[in-house]
N, C-alpha and C positions, 0 to 999 in steps of 0.2 A: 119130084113133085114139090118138097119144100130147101131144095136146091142145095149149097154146101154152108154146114151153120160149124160154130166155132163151139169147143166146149171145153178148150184149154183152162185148167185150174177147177172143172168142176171133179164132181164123183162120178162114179159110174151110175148110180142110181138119180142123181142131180139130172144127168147125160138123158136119162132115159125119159125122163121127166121135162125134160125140153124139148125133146123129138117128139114124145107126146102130144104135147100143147101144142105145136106146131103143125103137126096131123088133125089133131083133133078140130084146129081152129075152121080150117078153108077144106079139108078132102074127107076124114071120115073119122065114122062117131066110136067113138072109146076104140082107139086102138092099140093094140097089143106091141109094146117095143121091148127090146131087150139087147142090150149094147154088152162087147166082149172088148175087152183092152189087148192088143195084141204087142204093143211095146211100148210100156211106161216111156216118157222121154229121161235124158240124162238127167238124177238131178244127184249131186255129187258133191263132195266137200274133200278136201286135200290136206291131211294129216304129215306131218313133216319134221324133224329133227331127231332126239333121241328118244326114237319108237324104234320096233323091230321089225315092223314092214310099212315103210314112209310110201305114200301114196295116195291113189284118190281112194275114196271109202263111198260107195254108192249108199244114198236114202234106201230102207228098206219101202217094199211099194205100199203106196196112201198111208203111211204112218211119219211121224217127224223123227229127227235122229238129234243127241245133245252131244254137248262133248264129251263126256264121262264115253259115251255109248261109242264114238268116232275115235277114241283111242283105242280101246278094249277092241274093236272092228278090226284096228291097223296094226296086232298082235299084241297090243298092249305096250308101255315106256320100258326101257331098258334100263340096266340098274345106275346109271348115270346120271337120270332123268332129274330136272328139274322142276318140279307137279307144283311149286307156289307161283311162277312166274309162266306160267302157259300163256301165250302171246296169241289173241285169236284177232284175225286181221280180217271185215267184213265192209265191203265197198271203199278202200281206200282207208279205213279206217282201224287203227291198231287197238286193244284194247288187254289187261294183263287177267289172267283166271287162277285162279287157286282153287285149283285141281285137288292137290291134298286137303283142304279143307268140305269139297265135295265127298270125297271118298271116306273121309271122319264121319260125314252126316251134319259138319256146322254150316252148308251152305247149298245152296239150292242149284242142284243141273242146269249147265246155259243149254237152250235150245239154237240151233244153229241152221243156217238159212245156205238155200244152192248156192254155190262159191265159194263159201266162207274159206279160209286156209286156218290152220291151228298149228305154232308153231309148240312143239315141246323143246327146250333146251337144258344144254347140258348144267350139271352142278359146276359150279367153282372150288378145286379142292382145294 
């Protein structure tokens, strides 16, 4: 009746709320919808260097994931680790995080976007 609609990027409740209004407009009056997510799509970030399981690290579902949270996920850095020069690389673009300074409490969680890659590298002895 109101054919195939798009509701990429909304919520389940946003979802249901659109099917609604869509029902509601042109075929019938207050109708009852109720939408079930049967597979989140991929949204995933890639942890890599000296961690203990280098890999991708899936978004937990409809919540955001930071870096602090994308390491700890990927077994956490190994005792090599270099936490002030974490390298987070996001659309072509490199950028340096101090890790250890999150984990002190002197600086604020970066939140991190599908794709991102986060490199941890090693110390210089």
């Amino acid at each position: 009746m109101i054919g195939t609609i798009s509701v990429a990027g909304l919520t389940v409740r946003q979802a249901e709320q659109k099917i609604r209004d869509l029902y509601d407009k042109d075929f019938l009056v207050n109708p009852g919808v109720s939408v079930n997510v049967l597979k989140y799509s991929d949204r995933s970030v890639n942890v890599v260097g000296s961690i203990k399981n280098a890999g991708r690290v899936q978004f937990p579902p409809e919540k955001g994931l930071t870096i602090l949270e994308a390491i700890s996920l990927a077994g956490g850095h190994d005792r090599l680790a270099d936490l002030k020069r974490v390298k987070l690389t996001r659309k072509n673009e490199t950028s340096v995080v101090n890790v250890d300074d999150i984990v002190k409490g002197g600086a604020k969680d970066v939140a991190l976007e599908v794709g991102d890659v986060v490199f941890v590298p090693e110390r210089i002895l």
